[in-house]
DODODREN-521469 format. One line per field, with one value per residue: residue in one letter; chain; x, y, z of N, C-alpha, C in turn. Coordinates in Angstrom, 1 decimal. Example, Ala and Ser with C-alpha at 12.3 -4.5 7.8 and 13.67 -1.06 7.14 Angstrom:
BEGIN
resn	A | S $
chain	A | A $
nu	13.2 | 12.8 $
nv	-5.7 | -2.2 $
nw	7.8 | 7.1 $
cau	12.3 | 13.7 $
cav	-4.5 | -1.1 $
caw	7.8 | 7.1 $
cu	13.2 | 12.9 $
cv	-3.3 | 0.0 $
cw	7.8 | 7.9 $
This chain:
BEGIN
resn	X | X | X | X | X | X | X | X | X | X | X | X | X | X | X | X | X | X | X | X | X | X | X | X | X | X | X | X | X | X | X | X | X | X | X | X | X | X | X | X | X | X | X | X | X | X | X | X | X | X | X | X | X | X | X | X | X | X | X | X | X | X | X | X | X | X | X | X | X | X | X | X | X | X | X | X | X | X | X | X | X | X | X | X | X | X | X | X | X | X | X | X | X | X | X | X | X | X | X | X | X | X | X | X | X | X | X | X | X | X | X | X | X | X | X | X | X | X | X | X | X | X | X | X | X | X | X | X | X | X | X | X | X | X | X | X | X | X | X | X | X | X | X | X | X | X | X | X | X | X | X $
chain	A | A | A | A | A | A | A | A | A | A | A | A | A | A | A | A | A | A | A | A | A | A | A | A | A | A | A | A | A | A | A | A | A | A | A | A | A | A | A | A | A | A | A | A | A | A | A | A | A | A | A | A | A | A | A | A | A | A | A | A | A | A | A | A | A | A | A | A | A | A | A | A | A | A | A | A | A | A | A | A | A | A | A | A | A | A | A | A | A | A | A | A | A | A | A | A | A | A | A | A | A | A | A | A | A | A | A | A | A | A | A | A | A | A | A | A | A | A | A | A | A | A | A | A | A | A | A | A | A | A | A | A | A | A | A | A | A | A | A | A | A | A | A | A | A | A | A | A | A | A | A $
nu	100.9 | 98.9 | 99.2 | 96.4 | 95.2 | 92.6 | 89.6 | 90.3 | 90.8 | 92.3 | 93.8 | 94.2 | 94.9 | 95.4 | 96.4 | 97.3 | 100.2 | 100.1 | 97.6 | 94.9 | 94.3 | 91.0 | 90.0 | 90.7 | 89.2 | 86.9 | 85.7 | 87.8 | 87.4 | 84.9 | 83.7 | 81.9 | 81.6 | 83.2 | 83.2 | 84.0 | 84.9 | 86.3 | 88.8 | 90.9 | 92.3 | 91.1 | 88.5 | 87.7 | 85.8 | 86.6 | 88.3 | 89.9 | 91.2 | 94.4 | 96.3 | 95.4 | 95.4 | 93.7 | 93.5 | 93.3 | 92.4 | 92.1 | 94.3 | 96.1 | 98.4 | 97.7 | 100.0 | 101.4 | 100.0 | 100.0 | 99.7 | 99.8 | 97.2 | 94.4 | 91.0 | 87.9 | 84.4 | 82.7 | 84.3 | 84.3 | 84.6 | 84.9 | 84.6 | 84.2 | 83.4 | 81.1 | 80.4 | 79.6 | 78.6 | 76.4 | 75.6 | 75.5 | 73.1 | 71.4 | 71.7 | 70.7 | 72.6 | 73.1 | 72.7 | 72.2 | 74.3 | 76.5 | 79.4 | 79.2 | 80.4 | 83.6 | 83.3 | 82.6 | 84.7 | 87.1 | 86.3 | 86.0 | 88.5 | 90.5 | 88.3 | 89.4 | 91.9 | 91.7 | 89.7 | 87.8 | 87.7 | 88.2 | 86.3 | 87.9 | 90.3 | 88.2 | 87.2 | 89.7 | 90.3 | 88.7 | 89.1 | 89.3 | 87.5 | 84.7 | 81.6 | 79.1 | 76.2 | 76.9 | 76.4 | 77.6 | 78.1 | 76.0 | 77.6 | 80.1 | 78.5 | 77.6 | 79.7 | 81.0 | 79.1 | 78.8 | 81.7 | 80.8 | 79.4 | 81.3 | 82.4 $
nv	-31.6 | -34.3 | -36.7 | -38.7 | -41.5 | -42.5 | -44.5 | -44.5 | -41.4 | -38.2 | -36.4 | -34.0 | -34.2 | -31.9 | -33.2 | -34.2 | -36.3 | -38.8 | -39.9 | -41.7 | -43.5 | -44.2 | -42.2 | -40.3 | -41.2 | -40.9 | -38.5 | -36.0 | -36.8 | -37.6 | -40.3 | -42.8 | -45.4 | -47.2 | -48.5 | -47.7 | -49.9 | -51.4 | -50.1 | -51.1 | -52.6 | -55.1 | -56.1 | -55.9 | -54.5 | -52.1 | -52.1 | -51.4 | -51.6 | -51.7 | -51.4 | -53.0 | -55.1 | -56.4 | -54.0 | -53.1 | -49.9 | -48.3 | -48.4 | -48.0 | -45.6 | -42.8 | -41.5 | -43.7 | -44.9 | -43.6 | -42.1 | -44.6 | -47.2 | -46.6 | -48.5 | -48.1 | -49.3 | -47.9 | -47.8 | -49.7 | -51.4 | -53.6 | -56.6 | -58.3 | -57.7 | -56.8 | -59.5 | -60.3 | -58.3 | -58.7 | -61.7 | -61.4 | -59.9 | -61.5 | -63.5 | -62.9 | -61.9 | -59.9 | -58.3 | -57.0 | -55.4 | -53.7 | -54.8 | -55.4 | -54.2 | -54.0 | -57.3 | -57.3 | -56.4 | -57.7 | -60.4 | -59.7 | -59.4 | -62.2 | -63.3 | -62.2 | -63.2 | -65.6 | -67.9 | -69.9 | -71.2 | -72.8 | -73.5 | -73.7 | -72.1 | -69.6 | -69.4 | -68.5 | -66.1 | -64.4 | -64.7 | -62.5 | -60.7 | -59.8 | -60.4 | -59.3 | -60.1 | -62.7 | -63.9 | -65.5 | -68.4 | -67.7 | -65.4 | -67.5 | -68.7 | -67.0 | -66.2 | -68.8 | -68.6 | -66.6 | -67.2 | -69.5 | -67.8 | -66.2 | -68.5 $
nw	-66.5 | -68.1 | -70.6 | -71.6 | -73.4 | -73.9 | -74.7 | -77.4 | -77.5 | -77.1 | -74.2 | -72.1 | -68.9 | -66.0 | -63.5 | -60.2 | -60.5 | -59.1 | -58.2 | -58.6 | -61.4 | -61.5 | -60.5 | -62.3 | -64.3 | -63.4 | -62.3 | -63.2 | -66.8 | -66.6 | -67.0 | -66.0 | -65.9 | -65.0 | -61.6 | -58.7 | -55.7 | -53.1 | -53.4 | -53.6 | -54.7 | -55.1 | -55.8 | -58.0 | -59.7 | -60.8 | -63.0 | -65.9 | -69.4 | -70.2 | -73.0 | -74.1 | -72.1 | -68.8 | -65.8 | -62.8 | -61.7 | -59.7 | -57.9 | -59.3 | -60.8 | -62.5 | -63.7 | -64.3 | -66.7 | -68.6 | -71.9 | -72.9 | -74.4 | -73.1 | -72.2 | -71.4 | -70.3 | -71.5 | -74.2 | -74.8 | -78.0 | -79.5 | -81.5 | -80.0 | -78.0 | -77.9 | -78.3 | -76.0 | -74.3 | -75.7 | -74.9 | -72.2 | -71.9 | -72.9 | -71.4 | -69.1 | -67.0 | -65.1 | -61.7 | -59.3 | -60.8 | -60.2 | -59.7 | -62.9 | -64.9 | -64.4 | -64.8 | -67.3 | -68.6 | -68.0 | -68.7 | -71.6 | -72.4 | -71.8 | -73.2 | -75.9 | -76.0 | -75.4 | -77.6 | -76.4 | -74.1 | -70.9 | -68.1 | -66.1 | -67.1 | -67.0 | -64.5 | -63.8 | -65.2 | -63.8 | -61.5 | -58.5 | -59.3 | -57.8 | -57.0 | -55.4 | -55.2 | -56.5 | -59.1 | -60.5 | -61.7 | -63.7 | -64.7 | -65.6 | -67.4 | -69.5 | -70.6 | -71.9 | -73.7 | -74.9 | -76.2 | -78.2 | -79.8 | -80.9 | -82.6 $
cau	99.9 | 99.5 | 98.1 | 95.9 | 94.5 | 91.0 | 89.0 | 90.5 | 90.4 | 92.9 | 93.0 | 95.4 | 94.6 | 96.0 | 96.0 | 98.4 | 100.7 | 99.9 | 96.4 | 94.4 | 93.6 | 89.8 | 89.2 | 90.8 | 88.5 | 85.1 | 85.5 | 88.3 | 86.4 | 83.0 | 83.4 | 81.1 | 80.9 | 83.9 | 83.2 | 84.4 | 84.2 | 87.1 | 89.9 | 92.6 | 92.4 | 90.6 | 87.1 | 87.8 | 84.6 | 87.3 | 88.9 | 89.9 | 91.9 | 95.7 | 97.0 | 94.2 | 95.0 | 92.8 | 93.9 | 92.9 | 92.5 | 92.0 | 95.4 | 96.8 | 98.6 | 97.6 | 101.4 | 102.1 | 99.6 | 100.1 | 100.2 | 99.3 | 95.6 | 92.9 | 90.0 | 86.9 | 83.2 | 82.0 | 84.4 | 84.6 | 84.0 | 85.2 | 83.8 | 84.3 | 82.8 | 79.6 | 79.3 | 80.0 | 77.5 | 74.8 | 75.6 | 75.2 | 71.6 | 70.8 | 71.5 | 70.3 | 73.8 | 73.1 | 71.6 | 72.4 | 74.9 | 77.4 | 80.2 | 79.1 | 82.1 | 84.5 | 83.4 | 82.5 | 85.6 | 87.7 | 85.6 | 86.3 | 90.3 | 89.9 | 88.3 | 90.6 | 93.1 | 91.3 | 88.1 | 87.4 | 88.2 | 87.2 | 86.3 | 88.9 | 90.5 | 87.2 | 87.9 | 91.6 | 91.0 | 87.8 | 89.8 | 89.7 | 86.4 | 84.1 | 80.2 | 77.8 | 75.0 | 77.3 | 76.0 | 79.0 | 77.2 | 75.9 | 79.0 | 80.5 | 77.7 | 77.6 | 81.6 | 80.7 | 77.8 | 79.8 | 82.9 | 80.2 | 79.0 | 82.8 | 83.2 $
cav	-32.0 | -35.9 | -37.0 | -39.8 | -41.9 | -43.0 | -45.0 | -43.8 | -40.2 | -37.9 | -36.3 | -33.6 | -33.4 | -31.6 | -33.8 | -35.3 | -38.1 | -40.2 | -40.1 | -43.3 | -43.3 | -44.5 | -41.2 | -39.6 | -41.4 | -40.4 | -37.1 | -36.0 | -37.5 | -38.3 | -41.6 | -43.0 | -46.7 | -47.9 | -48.5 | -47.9 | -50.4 | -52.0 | -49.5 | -52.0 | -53.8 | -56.7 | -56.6 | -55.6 | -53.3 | -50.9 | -52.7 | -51.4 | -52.3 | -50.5 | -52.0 | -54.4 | -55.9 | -56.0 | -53.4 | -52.7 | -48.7 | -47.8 | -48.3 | -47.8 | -44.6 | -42.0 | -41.2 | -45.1 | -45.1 | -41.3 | -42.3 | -46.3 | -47.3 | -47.0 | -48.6 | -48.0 | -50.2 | -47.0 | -47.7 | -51.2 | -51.8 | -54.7 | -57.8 | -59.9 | -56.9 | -57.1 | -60.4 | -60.5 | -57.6 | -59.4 | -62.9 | -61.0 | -59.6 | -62.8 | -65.0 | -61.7 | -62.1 | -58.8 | -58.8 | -55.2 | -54.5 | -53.2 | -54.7 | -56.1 | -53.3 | -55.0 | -58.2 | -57.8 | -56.0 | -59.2 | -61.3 | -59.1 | -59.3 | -63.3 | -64.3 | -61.9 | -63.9 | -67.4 | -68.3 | -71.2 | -70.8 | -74.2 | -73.4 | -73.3 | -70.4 | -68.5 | -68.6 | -67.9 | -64.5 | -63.8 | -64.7 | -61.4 | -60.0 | -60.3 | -60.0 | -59.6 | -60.9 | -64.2 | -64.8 | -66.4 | -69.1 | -67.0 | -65.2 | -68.3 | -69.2 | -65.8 | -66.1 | -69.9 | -68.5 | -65.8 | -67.7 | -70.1 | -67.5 | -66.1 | -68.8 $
caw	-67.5 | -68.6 | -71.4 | -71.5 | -74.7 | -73.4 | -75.6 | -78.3 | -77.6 | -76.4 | -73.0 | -71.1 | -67.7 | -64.7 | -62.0 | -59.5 | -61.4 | -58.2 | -58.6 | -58.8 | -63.0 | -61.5 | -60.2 | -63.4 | -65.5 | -62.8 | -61.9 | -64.7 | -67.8 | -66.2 | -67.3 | -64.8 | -66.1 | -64.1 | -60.4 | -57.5 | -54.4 | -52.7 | -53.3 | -52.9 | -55.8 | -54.6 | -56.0 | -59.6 | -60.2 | -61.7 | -64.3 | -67.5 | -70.1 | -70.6 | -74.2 | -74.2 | -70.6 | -67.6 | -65.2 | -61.4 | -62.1 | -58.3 | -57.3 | -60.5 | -60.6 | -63.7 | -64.3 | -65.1 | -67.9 | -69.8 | -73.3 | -73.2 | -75.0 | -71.8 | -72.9 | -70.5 | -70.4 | -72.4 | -75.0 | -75.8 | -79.3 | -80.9 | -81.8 | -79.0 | -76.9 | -78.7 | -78.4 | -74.8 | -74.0 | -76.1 | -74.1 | -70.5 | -71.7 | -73.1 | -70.3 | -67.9 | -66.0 | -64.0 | -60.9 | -59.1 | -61.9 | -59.5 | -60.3 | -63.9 | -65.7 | -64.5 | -64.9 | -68.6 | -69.1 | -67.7 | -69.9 | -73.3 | -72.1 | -71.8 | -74.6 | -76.9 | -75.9 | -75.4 | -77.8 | -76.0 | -72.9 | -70.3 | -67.0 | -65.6 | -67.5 | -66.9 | -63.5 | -63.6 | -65.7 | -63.6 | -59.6 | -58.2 | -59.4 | -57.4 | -57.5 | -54.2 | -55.9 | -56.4 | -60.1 | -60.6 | -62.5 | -65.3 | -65.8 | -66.9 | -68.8 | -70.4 | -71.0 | -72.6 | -74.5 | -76.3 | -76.7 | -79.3 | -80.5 | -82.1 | -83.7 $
cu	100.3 | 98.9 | 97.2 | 95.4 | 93.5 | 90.0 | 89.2 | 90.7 | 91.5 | 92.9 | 93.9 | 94.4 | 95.6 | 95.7 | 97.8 | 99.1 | 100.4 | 98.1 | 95.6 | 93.4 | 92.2 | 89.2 | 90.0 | 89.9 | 86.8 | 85.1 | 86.4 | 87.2 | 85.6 | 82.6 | 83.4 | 80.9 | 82.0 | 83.8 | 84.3 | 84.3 | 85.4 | 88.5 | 91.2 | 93.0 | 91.7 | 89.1 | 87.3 | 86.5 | 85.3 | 87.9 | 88.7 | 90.4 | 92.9 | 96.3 | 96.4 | 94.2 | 94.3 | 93.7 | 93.1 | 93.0 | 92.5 | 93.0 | 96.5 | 97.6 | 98.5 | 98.9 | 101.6 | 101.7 | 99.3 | 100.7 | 100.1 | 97.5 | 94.9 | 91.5 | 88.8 | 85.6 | 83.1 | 82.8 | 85.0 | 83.4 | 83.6 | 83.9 | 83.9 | 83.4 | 81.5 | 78.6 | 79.1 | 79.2 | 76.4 | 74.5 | 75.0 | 73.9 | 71.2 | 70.1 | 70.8 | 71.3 | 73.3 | 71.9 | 71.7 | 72.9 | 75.8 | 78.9 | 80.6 | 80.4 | 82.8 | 84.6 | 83.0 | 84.3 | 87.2 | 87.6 | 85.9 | 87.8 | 90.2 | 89.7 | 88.4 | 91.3 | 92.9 | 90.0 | 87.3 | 87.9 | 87.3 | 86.9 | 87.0 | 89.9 | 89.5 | 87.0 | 88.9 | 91.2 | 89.6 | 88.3 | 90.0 | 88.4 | 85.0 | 82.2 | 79.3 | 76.8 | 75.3 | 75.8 | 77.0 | 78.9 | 77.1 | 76.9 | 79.6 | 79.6 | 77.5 | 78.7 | 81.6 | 80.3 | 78.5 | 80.8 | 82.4 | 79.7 | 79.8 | 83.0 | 82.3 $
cv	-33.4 | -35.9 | -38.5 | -40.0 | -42.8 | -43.6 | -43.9 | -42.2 | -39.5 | -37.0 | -35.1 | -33.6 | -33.1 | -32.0 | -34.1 | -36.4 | -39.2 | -40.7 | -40.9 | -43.2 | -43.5 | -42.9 | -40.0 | -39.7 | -41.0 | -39.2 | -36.2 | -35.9 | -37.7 | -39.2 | -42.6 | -44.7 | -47.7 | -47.9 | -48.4 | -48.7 | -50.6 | -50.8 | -49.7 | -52.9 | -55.3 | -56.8 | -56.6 | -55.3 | -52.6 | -51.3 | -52.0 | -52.1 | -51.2 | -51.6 | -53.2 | -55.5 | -55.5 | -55.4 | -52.7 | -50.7 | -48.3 | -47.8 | -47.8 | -46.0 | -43.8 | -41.6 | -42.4 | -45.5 | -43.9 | -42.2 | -43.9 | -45.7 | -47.9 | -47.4 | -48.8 | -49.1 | -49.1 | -47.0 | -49.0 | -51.1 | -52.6 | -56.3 | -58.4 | -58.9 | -56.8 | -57.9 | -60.8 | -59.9 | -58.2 | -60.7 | -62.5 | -60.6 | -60.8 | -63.7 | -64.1 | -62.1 | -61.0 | -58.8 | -57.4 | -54.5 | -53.5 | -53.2 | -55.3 | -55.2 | -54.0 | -56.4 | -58.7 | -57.5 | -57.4 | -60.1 | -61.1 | -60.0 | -60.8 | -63.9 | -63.2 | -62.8 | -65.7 | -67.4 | -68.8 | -71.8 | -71.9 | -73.3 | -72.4 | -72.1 | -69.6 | -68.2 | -68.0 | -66.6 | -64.0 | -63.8 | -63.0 | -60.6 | -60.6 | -60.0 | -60.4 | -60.3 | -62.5 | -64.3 | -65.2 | -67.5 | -68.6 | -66.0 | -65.8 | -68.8 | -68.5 | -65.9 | -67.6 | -69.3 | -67.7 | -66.3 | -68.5 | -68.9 | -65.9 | -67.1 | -69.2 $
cw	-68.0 | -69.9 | -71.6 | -72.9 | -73.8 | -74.6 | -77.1 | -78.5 | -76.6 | -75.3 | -72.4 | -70.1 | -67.0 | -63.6 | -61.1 | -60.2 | -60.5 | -57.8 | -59.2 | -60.6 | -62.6 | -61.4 | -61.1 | -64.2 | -64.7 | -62.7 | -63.1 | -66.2 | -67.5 | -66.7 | -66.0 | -64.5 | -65.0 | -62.5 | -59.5 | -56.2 | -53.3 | -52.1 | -53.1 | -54.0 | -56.1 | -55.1 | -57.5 | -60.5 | -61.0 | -62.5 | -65.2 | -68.2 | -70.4 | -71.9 | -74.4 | -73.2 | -69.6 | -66.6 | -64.4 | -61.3 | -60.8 | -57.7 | -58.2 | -60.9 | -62.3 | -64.4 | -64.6 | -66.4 | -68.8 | -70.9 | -73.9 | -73.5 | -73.4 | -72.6 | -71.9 | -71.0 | -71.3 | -73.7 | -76.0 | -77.2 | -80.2 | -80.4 | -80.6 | -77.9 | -77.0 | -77.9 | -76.4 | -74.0 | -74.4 | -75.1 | -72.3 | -70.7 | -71.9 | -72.0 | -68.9 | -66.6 | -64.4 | -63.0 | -60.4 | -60.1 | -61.2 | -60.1 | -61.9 | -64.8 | -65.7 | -65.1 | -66.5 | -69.4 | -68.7 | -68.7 | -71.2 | -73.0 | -72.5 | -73.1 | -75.8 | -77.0 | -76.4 | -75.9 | -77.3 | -74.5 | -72.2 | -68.9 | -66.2 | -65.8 | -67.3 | -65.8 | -62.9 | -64.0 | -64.9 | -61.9 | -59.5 | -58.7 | -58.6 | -57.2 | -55.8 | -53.9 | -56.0 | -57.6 | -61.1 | -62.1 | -63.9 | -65.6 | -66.1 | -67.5 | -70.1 | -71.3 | -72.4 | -74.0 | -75.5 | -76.8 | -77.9 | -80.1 | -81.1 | -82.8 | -84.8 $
């Protein structure tokens, strides 16, 4: 038995400790919002957040994070999460909405850290996620858009 803290909420499950936290948090918890694509780490659809870092959950084994803060798309809260969801409808980022989880959940991570983030940081904390659709574009405009509208 592990225990997991999931958006705030606590959790035993009985699973495998080697068992990919993604498919603790979809099938486990039926928290559905995190994608699945790649399975390698390489697309970053699955991103959460473990202690308010971005974290590749698909390779990520459920025994390394038992008892750290998981924070899923379904339970971002705070401010900067807000404004970061309001910015992606605004600017109408999403195109399939495949791998937009991740890519907002990157985005929160990000501009926690950095308000004002140029470019070039927006691609640094965004390398490795990647979007089909290629609207690349409006997720840094989105990322922009909210980062004006913290301060």
């Amino acid at each position: 038995m592990l225990t997991l803290n999931v958006n705030g909420t606590r959790h035993q499950v009985d699973v495998d400790p080697d068992t990919p936290l993604l498919w603790v948090l979809r099938d486990t918890l039926r928290l559905t919002g995190t994608k699945y694509a790649c399975g390698v780490a390489a697309c970053g659809a699955c991103t959460v957040h473990v202690n308010g870092a971005p974290m590749r959950s698909c390779t990520t084994p459920v025994s390394a994070v038992a008892g750290q803060r998981i924070t899923t798309i379904e339970g971002l809260q705070s401010k900067v999460a807000k404004v970061v969801q309001a910015a992606w409808e605004k600017l109408d980022v999403v195109q399939c909405g495949y791998c937009q989880s991740g890519q907002i959940m990157s985005a929160v991570a990000l501009l926690t850290s950095n308000a004002r983030p140029s470019d070039k940081d927006i691609d640094d904390a965004l390398d490795g996620n990647l979007c089909r659709c290629a609207t690349y574009q409006r997720i840094r405009a989105a990322i922009h858009e909210a980062a004006r509208n913290l301060g």
